[in-house]
C-alpha positions in Angstrom: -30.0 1.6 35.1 -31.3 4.8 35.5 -29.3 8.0 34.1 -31.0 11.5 34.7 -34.7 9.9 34.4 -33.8 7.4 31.6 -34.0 3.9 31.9 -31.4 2.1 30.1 -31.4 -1.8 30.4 -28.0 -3.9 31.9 -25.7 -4.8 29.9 -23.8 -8.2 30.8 -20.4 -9.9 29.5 -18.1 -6.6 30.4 -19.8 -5.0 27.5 -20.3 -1.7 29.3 -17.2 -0.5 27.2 -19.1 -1.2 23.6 -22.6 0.1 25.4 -21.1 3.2 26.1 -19.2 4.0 22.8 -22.4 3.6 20.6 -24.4 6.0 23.2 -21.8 8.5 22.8 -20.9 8.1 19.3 -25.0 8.8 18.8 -24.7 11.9 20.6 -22.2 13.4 18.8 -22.7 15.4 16.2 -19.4 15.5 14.7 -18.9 11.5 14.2 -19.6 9.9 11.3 -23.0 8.9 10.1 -22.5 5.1 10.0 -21.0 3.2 12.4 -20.4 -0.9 11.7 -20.3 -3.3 14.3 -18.1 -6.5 13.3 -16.7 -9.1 15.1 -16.8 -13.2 14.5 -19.6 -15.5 15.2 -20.4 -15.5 18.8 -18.7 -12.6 20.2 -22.3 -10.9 20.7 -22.6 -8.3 17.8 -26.9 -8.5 17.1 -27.1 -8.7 21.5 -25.6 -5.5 21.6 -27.5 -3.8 19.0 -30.8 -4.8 20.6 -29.8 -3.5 23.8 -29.1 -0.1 21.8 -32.5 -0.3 20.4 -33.9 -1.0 23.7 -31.9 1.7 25.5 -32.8 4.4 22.6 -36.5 3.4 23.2 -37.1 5.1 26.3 -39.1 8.4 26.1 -36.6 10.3 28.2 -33.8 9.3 25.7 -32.5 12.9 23.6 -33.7 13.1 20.2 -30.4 12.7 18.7 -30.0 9.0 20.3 -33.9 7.6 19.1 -34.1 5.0 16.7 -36.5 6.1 13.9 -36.5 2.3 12.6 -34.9 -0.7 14.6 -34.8 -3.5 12.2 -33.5 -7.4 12.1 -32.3 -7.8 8.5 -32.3 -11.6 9.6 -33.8 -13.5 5.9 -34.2 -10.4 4.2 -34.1 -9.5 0.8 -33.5 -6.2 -0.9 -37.1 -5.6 -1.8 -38.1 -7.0 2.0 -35.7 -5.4 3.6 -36.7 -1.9 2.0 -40.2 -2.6 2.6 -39.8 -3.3 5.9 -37.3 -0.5 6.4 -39.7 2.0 4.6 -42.7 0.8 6.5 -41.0 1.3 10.3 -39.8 5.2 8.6 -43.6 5.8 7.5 -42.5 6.1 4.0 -44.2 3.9 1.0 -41.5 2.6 -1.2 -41.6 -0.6 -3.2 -37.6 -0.3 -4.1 -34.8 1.4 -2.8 -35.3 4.2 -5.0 -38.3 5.0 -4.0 -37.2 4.7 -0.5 -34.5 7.2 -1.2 -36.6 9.6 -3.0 -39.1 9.4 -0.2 -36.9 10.5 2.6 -35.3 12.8 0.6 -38.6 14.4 0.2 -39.5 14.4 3.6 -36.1 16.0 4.4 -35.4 15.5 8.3 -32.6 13.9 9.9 -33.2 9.8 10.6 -31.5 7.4 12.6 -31.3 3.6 11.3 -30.3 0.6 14.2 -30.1 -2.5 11.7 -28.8 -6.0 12.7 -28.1 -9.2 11.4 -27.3 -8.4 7.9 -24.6 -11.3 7.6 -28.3 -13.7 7.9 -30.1 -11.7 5.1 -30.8 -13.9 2.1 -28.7 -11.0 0.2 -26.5 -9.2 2.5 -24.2 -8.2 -0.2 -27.3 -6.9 -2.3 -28.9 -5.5 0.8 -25.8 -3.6 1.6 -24.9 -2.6 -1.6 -28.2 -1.9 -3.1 -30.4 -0.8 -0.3 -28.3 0.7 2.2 -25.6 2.7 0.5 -27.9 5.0 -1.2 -29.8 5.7 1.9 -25.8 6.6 3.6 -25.8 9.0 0.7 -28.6 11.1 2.2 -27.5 13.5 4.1 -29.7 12.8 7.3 -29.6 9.4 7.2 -27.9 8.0 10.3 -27.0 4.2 10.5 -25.8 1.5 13.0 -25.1 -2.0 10.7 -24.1 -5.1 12.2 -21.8 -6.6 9.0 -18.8 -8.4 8.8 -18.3 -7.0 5.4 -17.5 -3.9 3.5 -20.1 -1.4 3.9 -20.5 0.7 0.8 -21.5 4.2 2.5 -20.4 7.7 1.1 -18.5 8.6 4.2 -15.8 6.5 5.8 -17.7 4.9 8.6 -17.1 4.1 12.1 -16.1 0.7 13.4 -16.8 -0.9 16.6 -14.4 -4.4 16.1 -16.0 -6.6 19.5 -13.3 -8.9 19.7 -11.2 -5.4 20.2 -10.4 -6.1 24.0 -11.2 -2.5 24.7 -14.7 -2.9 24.2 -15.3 -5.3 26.7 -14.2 -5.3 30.4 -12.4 -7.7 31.0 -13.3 -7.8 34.5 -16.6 -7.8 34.6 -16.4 -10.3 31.6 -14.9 -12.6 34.2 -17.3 -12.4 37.3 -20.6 -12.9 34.2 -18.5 -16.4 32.9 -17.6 -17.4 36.6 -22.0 -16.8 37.1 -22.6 -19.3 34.1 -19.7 -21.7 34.4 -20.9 -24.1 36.5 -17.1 -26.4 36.4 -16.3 -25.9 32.6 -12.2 -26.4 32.3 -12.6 -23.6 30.5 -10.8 -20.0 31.8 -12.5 -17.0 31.7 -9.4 -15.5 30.1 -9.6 -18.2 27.4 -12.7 -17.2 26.6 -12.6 -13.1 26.7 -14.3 -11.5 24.9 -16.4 -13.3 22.9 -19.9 -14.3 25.4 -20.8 -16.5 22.7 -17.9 -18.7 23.0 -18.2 -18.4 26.8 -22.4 -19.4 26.9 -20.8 -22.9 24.7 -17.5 -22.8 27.2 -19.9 -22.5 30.4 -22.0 -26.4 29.1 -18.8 -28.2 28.5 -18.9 -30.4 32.0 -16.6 -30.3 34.3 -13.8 -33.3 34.1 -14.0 -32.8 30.4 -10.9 -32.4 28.4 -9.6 -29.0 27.9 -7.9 -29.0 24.7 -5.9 -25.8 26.4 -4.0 -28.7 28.3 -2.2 -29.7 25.4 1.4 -29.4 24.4 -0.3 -26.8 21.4 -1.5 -24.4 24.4 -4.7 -22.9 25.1 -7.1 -21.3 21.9 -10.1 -20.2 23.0 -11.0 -21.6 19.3 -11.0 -25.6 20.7 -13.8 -24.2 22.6 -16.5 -26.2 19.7 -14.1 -29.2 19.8 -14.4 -29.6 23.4 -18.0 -29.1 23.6 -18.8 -31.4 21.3 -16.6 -34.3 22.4 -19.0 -34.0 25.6 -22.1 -34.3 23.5 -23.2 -38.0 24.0 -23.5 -39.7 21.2 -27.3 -40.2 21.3 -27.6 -36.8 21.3 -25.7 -35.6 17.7 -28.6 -36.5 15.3 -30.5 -33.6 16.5 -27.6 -31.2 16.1 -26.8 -33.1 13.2 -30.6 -31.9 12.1 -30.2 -28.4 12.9 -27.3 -28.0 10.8 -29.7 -28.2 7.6 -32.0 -25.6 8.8 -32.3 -22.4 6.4 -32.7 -20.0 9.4 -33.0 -20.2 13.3 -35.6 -23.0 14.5 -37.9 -22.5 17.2 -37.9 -25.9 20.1 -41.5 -27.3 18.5 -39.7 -27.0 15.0 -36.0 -28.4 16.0 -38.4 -31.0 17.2 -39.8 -31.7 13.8 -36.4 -32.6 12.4 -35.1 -34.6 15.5 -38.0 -35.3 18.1 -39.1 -33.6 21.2 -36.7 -36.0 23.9 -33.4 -35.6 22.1 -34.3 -31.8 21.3 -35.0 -31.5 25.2 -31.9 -32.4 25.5 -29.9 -31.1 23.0 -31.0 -27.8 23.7 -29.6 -27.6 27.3 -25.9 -28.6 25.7 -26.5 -25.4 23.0 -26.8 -22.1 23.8 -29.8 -19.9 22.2 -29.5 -18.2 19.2 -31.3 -15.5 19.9 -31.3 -12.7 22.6 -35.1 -14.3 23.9 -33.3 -17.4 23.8 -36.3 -19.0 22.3 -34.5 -20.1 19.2 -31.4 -22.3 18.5 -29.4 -22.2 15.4 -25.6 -23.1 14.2 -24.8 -19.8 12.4 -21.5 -20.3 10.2 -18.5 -20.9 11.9 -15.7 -23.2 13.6 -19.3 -24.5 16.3 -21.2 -25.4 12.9 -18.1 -27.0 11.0 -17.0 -29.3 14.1 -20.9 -30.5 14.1 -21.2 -30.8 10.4 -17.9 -32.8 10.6 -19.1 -35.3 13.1 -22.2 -36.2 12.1 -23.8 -37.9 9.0 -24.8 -35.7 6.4 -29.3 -35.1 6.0 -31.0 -34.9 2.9 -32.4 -31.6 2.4 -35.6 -33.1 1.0 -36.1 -35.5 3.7 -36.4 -32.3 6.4 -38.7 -30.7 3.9 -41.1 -34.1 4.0 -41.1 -34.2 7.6 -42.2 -30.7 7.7 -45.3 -31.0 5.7 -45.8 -33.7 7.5 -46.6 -31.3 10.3 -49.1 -29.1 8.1 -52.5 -29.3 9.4 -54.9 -31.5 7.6 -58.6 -30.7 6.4 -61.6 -33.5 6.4 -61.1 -34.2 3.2 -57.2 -34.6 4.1 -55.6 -31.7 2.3 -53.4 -29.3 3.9 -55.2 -26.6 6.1 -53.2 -23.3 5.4 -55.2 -21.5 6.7 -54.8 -23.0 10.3 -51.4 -23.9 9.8 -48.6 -21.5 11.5 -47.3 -18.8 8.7 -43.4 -19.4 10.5 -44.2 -23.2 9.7 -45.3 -22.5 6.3 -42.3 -20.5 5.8 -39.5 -23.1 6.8 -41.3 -25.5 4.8 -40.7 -23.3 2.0 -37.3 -22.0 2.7 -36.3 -26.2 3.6 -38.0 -27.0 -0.5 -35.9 -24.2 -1.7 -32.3 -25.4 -0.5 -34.2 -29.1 -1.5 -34.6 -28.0 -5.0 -38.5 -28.8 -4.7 -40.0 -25.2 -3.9 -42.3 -25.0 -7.5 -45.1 -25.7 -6.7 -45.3 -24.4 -3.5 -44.5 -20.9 -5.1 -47.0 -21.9 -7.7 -50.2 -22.0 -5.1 -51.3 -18.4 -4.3 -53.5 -20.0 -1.0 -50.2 -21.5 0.6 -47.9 -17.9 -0.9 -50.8 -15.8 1.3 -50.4 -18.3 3.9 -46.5 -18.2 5.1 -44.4 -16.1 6.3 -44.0 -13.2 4.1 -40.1 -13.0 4.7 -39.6 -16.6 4.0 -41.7 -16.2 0.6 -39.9 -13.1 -0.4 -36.7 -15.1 -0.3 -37.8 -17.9 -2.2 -38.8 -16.0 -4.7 -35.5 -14.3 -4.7 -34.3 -17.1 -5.2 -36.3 -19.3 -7.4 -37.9 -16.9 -9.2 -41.6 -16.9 -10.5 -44.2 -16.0 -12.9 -47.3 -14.6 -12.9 -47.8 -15.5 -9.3 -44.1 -14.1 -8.5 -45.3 -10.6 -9.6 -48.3 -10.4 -7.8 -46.7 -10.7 -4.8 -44.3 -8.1 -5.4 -46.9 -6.2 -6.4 -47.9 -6.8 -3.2 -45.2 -7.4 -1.1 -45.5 -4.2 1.2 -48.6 -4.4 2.5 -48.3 -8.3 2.6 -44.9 -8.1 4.8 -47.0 -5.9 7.5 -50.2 -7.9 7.3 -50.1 -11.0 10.0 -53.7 -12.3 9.1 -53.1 -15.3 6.3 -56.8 -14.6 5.4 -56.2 -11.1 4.9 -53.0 -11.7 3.0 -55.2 -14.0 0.4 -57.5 -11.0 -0.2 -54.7 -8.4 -1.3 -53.0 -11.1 -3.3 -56.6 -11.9 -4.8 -56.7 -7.9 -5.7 -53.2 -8.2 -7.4 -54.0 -11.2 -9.4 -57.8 -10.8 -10.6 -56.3 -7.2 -11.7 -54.9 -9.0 -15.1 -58.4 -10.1 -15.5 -57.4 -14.0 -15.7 -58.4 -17.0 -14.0 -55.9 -17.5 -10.7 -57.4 -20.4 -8.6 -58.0 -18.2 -5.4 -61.8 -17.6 -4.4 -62.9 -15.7 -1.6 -61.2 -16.7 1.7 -63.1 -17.3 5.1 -62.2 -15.5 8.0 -61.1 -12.1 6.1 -63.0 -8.8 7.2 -62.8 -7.7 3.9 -63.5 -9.6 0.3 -61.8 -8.3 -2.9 -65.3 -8.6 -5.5 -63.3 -7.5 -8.7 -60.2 -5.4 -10.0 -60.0 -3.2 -13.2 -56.4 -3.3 -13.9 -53.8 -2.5 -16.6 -55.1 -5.5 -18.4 -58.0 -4.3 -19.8 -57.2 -0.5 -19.5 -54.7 0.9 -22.4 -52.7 3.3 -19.6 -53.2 3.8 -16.2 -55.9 5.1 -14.2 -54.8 8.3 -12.7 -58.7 9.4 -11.1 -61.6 8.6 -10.8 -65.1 9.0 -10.2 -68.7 7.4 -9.2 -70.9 7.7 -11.7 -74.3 10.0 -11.6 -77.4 10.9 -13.7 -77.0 9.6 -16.6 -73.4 7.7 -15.9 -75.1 6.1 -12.9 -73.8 2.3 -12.2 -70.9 3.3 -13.8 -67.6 4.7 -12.8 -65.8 7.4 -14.4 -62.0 6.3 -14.8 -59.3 9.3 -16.7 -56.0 8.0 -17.7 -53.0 9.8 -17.7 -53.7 11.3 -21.3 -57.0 12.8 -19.9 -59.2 10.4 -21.6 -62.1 9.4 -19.5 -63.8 5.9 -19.6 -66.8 3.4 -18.2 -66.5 1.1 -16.1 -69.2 -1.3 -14.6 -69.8 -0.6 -11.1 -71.1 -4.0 -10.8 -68.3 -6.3 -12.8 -65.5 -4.3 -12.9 -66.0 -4.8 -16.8 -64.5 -2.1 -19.0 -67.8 -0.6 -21.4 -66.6 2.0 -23.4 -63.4 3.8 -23.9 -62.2 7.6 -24.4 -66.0 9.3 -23.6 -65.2 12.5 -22.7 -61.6 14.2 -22.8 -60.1 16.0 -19.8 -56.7 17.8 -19.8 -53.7 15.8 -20.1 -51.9 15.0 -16.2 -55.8 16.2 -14.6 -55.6 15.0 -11.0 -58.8 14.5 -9.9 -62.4 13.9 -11.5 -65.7 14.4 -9.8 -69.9 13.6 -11.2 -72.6 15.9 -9.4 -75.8 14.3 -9.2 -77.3 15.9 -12.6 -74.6 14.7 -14.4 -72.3 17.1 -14.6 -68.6 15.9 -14.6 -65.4 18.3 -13.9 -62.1 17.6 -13.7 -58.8 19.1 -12.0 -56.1 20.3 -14.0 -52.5 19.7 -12.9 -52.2 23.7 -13.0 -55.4 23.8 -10.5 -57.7 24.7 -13.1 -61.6 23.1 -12.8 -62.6 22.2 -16.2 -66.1 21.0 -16.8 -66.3 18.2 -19.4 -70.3 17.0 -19.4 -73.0 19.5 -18.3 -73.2 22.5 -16.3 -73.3 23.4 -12.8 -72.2 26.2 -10.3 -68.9 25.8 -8.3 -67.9 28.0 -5.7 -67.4 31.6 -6.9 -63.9 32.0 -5.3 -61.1 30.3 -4.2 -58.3 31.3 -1.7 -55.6 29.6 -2.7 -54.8 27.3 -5.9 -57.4 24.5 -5.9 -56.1 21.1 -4.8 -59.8 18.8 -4.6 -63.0 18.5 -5.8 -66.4 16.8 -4.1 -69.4 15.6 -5.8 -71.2 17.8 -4.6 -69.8 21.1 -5.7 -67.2 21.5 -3.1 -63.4 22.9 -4.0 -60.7 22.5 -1.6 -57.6 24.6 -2.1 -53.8 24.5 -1.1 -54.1 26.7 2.0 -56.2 24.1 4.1 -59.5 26.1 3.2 -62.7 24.0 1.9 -65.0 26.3 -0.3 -68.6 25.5 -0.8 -71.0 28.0 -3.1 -74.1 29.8 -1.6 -76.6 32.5 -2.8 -74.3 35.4 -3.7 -71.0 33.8 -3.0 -69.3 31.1 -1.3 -68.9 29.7 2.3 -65.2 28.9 3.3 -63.9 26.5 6.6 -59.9 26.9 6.8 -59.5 23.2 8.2 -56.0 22.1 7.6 -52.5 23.1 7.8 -51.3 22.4 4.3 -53.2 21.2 1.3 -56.4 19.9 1.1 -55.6 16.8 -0.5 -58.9 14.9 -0.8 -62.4 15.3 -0.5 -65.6 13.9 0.1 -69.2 14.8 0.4 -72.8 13.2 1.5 -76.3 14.4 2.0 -77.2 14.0 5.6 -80.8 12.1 6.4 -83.6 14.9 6.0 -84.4 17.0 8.8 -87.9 17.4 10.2 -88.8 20.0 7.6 -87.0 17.7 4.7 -83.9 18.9 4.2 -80.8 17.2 3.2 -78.0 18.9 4.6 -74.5 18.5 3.4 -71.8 17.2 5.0 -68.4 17.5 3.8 -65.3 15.7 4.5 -61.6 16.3 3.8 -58.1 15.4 4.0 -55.2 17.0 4.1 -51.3 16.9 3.8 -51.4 17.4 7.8 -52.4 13.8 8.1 -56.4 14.6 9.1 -59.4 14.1 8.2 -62.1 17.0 9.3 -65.9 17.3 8.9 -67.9 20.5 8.0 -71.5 21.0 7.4 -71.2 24.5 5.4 -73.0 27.6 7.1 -71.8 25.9 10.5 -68.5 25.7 12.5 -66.8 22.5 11.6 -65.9 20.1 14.1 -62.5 20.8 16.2 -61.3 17.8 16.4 -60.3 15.4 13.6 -62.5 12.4 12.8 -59.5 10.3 12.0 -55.7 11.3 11.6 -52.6 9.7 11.4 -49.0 11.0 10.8 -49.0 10.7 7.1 -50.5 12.6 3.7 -54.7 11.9 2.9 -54.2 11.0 -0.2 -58.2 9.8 -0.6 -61.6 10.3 1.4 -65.1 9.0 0.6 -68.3 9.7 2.7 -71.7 7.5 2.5 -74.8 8.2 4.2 -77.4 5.4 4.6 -79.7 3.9 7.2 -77.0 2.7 9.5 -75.5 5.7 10.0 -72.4 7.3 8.3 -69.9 5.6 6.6 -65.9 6.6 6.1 -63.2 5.5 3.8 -59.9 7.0 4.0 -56.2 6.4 2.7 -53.0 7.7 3.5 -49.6 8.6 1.9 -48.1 4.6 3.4 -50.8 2.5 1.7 -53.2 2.2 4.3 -57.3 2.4 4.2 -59.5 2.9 6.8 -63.2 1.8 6.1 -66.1 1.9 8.3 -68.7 3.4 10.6 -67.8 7.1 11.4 -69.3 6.3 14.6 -66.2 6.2 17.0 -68.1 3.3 18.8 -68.4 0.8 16.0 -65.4 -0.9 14.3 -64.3 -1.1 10.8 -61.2 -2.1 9.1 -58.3 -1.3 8.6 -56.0 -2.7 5.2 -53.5 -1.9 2.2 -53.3 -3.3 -0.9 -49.5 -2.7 -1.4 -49.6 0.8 -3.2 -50.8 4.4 -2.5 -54.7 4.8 -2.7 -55.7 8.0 -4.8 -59.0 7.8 -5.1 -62.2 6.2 -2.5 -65.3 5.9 -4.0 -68.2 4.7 -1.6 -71.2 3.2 -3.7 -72.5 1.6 0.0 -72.1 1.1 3.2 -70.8 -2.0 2.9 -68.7 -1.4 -0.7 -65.4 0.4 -1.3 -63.5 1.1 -5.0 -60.2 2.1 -4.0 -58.1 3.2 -7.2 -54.2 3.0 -7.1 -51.8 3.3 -9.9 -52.7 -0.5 -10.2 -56.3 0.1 -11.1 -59.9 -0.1 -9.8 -60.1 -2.8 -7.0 -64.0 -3.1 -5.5 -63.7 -4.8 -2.0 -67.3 -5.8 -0.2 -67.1 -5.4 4.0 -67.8 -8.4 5.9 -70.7 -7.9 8.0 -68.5 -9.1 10.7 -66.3 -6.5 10.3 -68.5 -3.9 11.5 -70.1 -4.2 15.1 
């Protein structure tokens, strides 16, 4: 369908009525912020939201109408759900607090399209926790599928689909009479749930039509008459999928049943899912009729014949890291309901390895340890991350951070390698800046607390040396060392404070200043990067906003011997510029994204110039500046405020977790 230069998709089963309503109710301004879409099993409720997603996706559709996040809140829990809510909106959060507080920072209007909360692992929690603060922000715009309460500020809108006005009755008709294919079944007795017409449409034709009886017809006999069609060879493996914790794809219903009664049990069953690619039997009158007529399965005995599918290594141990992350993850979510999930949850290989939703919700539910809070530590970068390898490494940086043994070495096939973390273990309060060292600190690293105190620690180890020696002012922000030795520190009133040594800084400053560099650099809050020469100082103006990081390296020497700097920054306009003082700086950005710098770092060495970056979300980018060579790209599950570059092929990255030094795979850069 095309309307004025938009393309919205078709919309079957008479549903033009519903369609139409949500399109209209987005458009107007003067309807209420949430709208809730209800309805029983079956009559089409997360169908119709993806179509709205889809139809709002189009870049012709009016910016009152476009989703800012779509989301399935299908096996969710609070903490999943708001990371992968906050992730889709560009916010970092780790709760729903910080969630709220971040969009009420940011301040502009959003729209929310969310589905399938009746399958979240928590849909009361999600509802009540998570999405009735963000209906108390004023800009926050919501379309929920739930069958429950919803508790928002403002009375919502509700769009009931078994309401006959919201589905054309009509059209409803000519869609069933396309699918029906001799089912005793009536389009009328069907209308208007599609759900119950997909099942209606596979009940063969001769069958008995409970209708017929002296009770009259129900459109609810529908299940009863379907299944007294199902031969009986044929019930196990519906039988099977009744124990499933979440929709099964045909290779896992095939686990549970085998591939020739699957086959054919998933011709008699409708999919579960609008790609009809997966089959489930959500809860309702279909599921009770097949869990009545067929003999009960052990929970346990579905979770043995799914590790029985795990991948096997020579020495016959499971291969998790070949093995399929959705497998992993109904493995898990099958030892859960089996009562048998510990020491799954108790191996941090397999934990990086599955599905980050389906560990999220085990550990919602069974709870954990020391292993438990890594992940959570972790959880939003692991729930965006689909490389298992990759996932190892940032749970490796969470759990060598409390500087004990954890049973997790270094994991083939990750770009990236965590070689130590510096976390609050060993520190007595959080790292707030830091620095690398020079002169006289050199191989050590200059980490300030959040008292101002400034200690060592050993580039090489991550080992804490010495504590408290030098003092900086209480809430400084950032902390630089200049090659002689000289350290200098940034006040949270945008005063420089030396505390070892002496050296020249830029004379002037435009504005209040925001960064320092190691060499002696200032950038300021009005975009503007200051660098000192004879007599004065050079200024670039090269940012909209702050200047929120920055970075410096000497260039190779020229043919006379010189060794030019270069300077990079980053600023609250999401970009990162480079400037070689006394010349223009470049125009365009050498990486941006739509988010806050929060961290740069430079390096210059034999093979060319080297980057490291971090944004306002969590994520790093570390690599060749070369636009033609590739580097990586990661998170570690919390905001990055500091980059320090000690090689071309080594990155510390400090967050409010601590020092983490991660070695590039030479793989990782061609």
């Amino acid at each position: 369908m095309n309307t004025t230069g938009r393309w919205i998709p078709p919309l079957a089963a008479g549903r033009r009525p519903a369609g139409r309503a949500l399109l209209a109710l987005l458009d107007d301004p003067r309807a209420p912020r949430t709208c809730r879409v209800t309805g029983p099993a079956g009559i089409g409720k997360t169908r119709l939201l993806t179509w709205l997603a889809t139809a709002c996706s189009d870049p012709a559709t009016p910016a009152r109408q476009r989703p800012d996040a779509a989301v399935s809140l299908a096996g969710t829990t609070v903490h999943s759900a708001t990371w992968t809510i906050a992730a889709r909106l560009g916010v970092w959060a780790r709760t729903p607090a910080e969630l709220v507080a971040g969009l009420r920072a940011a301040d502009r209007p959003r729209l929310l399209i969310l589905w399938d909360l009746n399958r979240s692992a928590e849909p009361e929690a999600v509802a009540g926790l998570l999405l009735g603060p963000l209906s108390d922000l004023p800009g926050v715009r919501m379309v929920v599928e739930s069958d429950g309460v919803l508790p928002v500020a403002d009375e919502p809108a509700v769009l009931a689909l078994d309401e006959p006005r919201w589905t054309d009755a009509g059209r409803f008709a000519s869609w069933y009479d396309r699918q029906r294919a001799g089912s005793p079944f009536t389009a009328e007795q069907v209308y208007p749930s599609p759900g119950l017409a997909l099942l209606a449409a596979r009940v063969p034709a001769g069958a008995a039509n409970p209708a017929d009886g002296p009770d009259g017809p129900a459109g609810a006999d529908v299940p009863a008459a379907w299944w007294a069609a199902v031969p009986d060879e044929v019930r196990p493996a519906f039988g099977a999928l009744t124990t499933a914790v979440r929709p099964l794809t045909r290779q896992e219903w095939s686990v549970l049943a085998g591939p020739e009664a699957v086959g054919r049990a998933a011709e008699l069953l409708p999919p579960d899912s609008p790609s009809g690619d997966t089959w489930w039997l959500p809860a309702g009158p279909l599921r009770q009729v097949v869990t009545d007529g067929t003999a009960p399965v052990d929970p346990a005995d579905v979770a043995r014949a799914l590790a029985g599918t795990v991948p096997r290594t020579a020495d016959r141990g499971p291969d998790l890291l070949s093995a399929d992350p959705g497998l992993l993850g109904l493995l898990l979510g099958q030892c859960v309901a089996a009562g048998m999930a510990d020491q799954l949850l108790e191996d941090p290989l397999f934990v990086a390895c599955a599905e980050p939703l389906a560990v999220a919700a085990a550990f919602g539910s069974v709870g954990g340890g020391r292993l438990h809070a890594a992940w959570h530590a972790a959880g939003p970068a692991l729930l965006g991350e689909r490389s298992g390898p990759v996932r190892a490494e940032m749970l490796r940086a969470r759990l060598a951070a409390d500087g004990t043994e954890h049973g997790l070495p270094p994991v083939p096939g990750a770009p990236w390698h965590v070689e130590w973390s510096c976390g609050p273990a060993q520190a007595e309060a959080p790292f707030v800046a830091a620095a690398l060292g020079r002169g006289p600190f050199d191989g050590r690293i200059l980490a300030a607390d959040d008292t101002g105190s400034v200690h060592l620690v050993d580039l090489a180890t991550g080992r804490l040396l010495d504590r408290g020696v030098l003092v900086g002012p209480e809430g400084l922000t950032a902390l630089t060392c200049y090659p002689d030795g000289t350290v200098a520190a940034l006040g949270p009133d945008g005063e420089v404070q030396l505390l070892a040594g002496d050296l020249r800084l830029p004379s002037s400053v435009a504005g209040r200043p925001t960064a320092l560099a190691h060499l002696p650099a200032v950038g300021d809050d009005t975009g503007t990067v200051h660098w000192p020469v004879s007599g004065g100082t050079s200024a670039e103006r090269l940012h909209q906003g702050a200047v929120t990081a920055l970075g410096a390296a000497l260039l190779p020497p020229d043919h006379d011997g010189v060794r030019a700097p270069l300077l990079v920054s980053g600023g609250a306009d999401g970009r990162v510029r480079a400037w070689r003082p006394g010349q223009p700086a470049l125009e365009s950005a050498v990486t941006e994204r739509g988010h806050r710098v929060t961290a740069v770092s430079v390096a210059a060495g034999p093979a060319g110039l080297f980057l490291a970056a971090a944004w306002a979300d969590g994520l790093v980018r570390f690599g060749p500046v070369d636009p033609a060579r590739r580097g990586v790209e990661f998170a570690l599950g919390a905001v990055v405020r500091t980059l320090l570059l000690p090689g071309p092929d080594h990155l510390v990255c400090l967050s409010p977790e601590g020092l983490t030094r991660i070695f590039l795979a030479p793989a990782a850069v061609v």
